[in-house]
N, C-alpha and C positions, 0 to 999 in steps of 0.2 A: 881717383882712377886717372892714370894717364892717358894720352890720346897719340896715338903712331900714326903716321903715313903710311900706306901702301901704294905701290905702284902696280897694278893690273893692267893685263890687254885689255880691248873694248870687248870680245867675245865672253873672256872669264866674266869681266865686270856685268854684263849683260846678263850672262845667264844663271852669275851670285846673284844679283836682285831678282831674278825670275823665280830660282831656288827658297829664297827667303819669303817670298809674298806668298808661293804655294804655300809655304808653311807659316804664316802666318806670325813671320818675324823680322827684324830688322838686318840690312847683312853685317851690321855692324855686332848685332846681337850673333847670329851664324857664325860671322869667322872666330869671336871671343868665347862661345862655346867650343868652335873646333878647334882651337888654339888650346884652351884648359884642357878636354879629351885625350886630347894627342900629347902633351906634355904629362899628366896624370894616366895614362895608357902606358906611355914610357916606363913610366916608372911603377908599375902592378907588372908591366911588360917583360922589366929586366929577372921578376922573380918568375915569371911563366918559362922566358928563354932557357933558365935555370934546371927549371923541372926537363925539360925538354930534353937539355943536355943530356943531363942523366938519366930519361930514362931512354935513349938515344943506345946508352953504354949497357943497357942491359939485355940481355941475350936469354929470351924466356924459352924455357925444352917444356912442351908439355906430354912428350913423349911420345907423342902419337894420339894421346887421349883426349877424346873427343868429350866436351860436357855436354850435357843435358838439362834442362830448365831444370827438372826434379831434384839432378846432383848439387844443385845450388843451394836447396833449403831442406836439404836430409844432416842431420844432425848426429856426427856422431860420439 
């Protein structure tokens, strides 16, 4: 595992360790989970942006009709 510098104000830095001891972690542990999240988020992200688009593009008419729980599990 390699090891990075971070440069932080004293306020973030302060209230990353505050953050981290609440939860009973390291901040070195916190930023390298929200580093993975947010990089693996990205990328499940670009397939959600996806869905999004398209159904963005769809223009649903339900003609007026109003459902009902019932018309949901009526079978025909």
């Amino acid at each position: 595992m390699k090891n990075v510098t971070l440069a932080l104000d004293d306020q973030t830095l302060k209230a990353g360790r505050a953050y981290a001891q609440a939860h009973n972690t390291s901040l070195n542990a916190l930023i390298r989970n929200l580093l993975r999240r947010t990089v693996l988020a990205q990328e499940s992200g670009n397939r959600l942006q996806e869905f999004y688009r398209i159904a963005d593009r769809v223009k649903p008419d339900s003609r007026g009709r109003r459902w009902r729980r019932d018309d949901l599990y009526t079978r025909g």
